[in-house]
N, C-alpha and C positions, 0 to 999 in steps of 0.2 A: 707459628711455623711448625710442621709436622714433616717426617721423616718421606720423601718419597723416592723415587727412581733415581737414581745416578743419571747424568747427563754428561756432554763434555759442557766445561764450562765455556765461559762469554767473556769476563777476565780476564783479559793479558794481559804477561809478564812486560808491558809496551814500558815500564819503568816502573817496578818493584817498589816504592819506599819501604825496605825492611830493617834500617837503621836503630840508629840509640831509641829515635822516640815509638819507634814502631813495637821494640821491645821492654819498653819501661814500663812501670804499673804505677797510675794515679792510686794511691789507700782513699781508702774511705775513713774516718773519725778514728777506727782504732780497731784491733783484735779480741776486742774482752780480755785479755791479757792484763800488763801490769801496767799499761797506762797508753794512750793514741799513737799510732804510727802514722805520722806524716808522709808525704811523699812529695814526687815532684809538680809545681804548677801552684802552689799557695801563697806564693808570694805575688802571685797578679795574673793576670790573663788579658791580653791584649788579641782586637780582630784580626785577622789576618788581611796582609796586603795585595794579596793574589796567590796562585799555585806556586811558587819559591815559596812563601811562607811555611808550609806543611811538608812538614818531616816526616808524617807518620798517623800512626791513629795508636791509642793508647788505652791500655785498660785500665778502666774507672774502679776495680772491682779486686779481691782476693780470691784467684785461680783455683778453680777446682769444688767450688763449693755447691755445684748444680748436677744431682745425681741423673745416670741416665734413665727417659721414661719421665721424666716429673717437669712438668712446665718450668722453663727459666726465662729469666730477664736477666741482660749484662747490661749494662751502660758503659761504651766507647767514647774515646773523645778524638779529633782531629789536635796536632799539636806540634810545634815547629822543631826544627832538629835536635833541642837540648831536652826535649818531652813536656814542655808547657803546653799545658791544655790551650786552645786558640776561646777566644770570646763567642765568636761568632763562626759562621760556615754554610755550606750549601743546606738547601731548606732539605733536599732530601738526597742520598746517596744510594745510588742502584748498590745492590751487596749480592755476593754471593757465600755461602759455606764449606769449604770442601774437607773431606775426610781425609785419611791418612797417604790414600791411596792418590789423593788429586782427583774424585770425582764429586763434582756438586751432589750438594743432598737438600741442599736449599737455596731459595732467591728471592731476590726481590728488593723495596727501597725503604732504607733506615729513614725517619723523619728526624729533622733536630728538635731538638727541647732546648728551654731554658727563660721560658718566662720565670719570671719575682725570683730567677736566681742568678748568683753572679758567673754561672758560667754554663756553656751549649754540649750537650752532649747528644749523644745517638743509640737509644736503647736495643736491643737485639732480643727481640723474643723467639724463643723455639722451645721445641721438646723434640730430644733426637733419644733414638732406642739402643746406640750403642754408644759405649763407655769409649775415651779415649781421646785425643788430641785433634783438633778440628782445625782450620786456618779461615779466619772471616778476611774476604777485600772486599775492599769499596775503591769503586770508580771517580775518580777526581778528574774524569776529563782526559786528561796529558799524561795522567799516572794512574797507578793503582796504590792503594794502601793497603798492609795484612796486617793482621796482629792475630796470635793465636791464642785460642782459649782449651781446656780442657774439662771436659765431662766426665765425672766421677763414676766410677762403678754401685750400683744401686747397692745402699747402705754400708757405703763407706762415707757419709756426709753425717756428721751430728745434729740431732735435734729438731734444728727449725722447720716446721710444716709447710708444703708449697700448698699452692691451690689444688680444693678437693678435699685436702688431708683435716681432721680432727684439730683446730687450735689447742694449743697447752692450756692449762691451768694452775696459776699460780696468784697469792695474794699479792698484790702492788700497791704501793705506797699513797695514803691520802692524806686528804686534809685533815680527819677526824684522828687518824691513825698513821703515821710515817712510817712504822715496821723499820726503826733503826735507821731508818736512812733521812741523812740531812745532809745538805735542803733536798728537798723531794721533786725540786724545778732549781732547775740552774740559769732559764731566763730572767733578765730583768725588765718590766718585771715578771713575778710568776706567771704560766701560764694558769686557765683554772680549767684545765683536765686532771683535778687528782681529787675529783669526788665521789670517785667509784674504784674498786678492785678489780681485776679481770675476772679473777675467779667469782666474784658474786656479779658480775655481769652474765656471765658466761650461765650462771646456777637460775640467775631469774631467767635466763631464754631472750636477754635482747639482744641484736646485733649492735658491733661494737666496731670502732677504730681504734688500733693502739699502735700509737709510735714510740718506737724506742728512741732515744736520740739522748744527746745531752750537750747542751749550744755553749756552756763554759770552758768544754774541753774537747774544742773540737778543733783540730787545728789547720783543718782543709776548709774551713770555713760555709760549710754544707749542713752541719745539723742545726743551726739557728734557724735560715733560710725555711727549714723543711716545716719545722713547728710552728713559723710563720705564717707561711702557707695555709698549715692546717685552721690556723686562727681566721684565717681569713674566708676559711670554706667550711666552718663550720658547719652554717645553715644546709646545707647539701647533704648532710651524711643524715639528717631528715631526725630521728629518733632515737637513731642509733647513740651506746656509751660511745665517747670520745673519750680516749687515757693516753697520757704520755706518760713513760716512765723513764727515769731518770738511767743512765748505765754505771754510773757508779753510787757505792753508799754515802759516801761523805767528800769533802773537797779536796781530800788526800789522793782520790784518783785511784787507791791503788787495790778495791775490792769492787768487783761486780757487785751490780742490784738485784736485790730475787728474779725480774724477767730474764735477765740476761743469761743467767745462770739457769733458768728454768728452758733458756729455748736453746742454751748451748751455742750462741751468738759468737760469732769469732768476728764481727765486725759490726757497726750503724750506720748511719741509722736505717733503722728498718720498720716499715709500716707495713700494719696487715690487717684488712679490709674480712671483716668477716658478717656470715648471716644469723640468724634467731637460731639456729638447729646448730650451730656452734663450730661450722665448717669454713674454714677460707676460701673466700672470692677469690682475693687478690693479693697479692703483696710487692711493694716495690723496699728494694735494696742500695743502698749506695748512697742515692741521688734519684730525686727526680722533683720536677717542675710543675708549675701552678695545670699545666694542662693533663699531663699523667694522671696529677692526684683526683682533677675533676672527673675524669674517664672511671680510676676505680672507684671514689664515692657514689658514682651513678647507679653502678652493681647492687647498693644497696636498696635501691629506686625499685 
């Protein structure tokens, strides 16, 4: 989604849902901080029973962290009046973006996700060129849902590289070598992505997958799921290093792991889909599902 002409919007205020869930933030695993921030919705997710159900639509995500100019991915969730994310939801939702001023700057329709995961969400890709407070709705039909996100002023966002940009470089934790950190896979059992370092991936010139995640302490129950997935699609990423790196050093929880700290991660999990020239494809954040991650392993194709 790219910046274009203002329009009047197609969204009406025909019934607002801008309530509790409209304004609640689903966390993701955690801040790289001193240990996972939970949010609302991890206690269960149940389908919805029709349009009474949905309160709102809710951010999957920690606000502010996609500068302006540089491609983002948000993931929204539908979710009933207390901010419980819903299970399930419509396959696809007309959306529109409007700026500060109330004029669209984009449209068009969210698709749901949420194969081999336990729960449905709605990613929102754009790349908008100014900084500042945007309002997303989506058309439920009988209502509208908003929830607002905000776009960072370019380099005020630490660290992580979006598509386009240079991947980091740093050495991450293996078999041969754990670099302090234990266990270096918090799945049971291990996964076996920890036979390579990013940085001697990166030094021989192959492309690589690396997921941050860490499925022991995760308490929205989203990074197990994700390195799942990856186990499952292996064979897709063709030749490429596959690495998961652990987010914490040890079972205390309470120090980052060299990636994390290396890409200035204020949240997980996070995967990032890169090529032999050592540039990012693709990256998703938060959450995303068996069909996302097949879309960016293709990149590598």
């Amino acid at each position: 989604m790219t910046p274009h002409q203002p329009r009047p919007h197609r969204l009406t205020r025909r019934s607002l849902l801008a309530g509790a869930a409209a304004a609640a933030v689903l966390a993701a695993c955690g801040d790289g901080g001193a240990g996972p921030v939970a949010g609302p919705g991890e206690n269960g997710d149940r389908p919805p029973g029709g349009d009474s159900d949905v309160g709102g639509l809710v951010r999957m995500f920690r606000d502010g962290l996609v500068p302006a100019g540089r491609p983002g991915r948000l993931p929204f969730a539908l979710a009933d009046a207390a901010g419980i994310p819903l299970a399930s939801g419509p396959a696809r939702l007309p959306y529109e973006v409007l700026d500060a001023g109330d004029a669209v700057v984009a449209a068009g329709e969210l698709a749901r996700h949420g194969a081999g995961i336990p729960r449905a969400y709605y990613p929102l890709r754009f790349e908008l060129a100014e900084a500042g407070v945007y309002d997303l709705r989506v058309d439920l039909g009988a209502e509208v849902a908003a929830a607002a996100f905000t776009v960072a002023e370019p380099g005020a966002v630490p660290g992580t590289p979006f598509p386009g940009d240079p991947m980091f470089s740093v050495p991450t934790p293996t078999d041969a070598d754990p670099r302090g950190v234990d266990p270096i896979c918090t799945r049971q059992p291990a996964c076996p992505f920890h036979d390579v370092s990013l940085d001697e991936a990166l030094e021989a010139g192959r492309p690589l997958v690396l997921l941050i995640s860490t499925p022991a302490f995760c308490p929205t129950g989203i990074c197990g799921p994700t390195l799942d997935l990856l186990l499952e699609q292996e064979g897709a990423a063709g030749d490429a290093a596959v690495i998961h790196a652990e987010v914490y050093d040890d079972e205390t929880a309470t120090q980052v792991a060299p990636a994390v700290a290396a890409a200035e991660l204020q949240y997980e999990p996070s995967l990032f889909v890169v090529d032999a020239g050592g540039t990012v494809l693709d990256r998703l954040d938060y959450i995303y599902d068996a069909d996302e991650l097949a879309g960016s392993l293709a990149l590598l194709t």
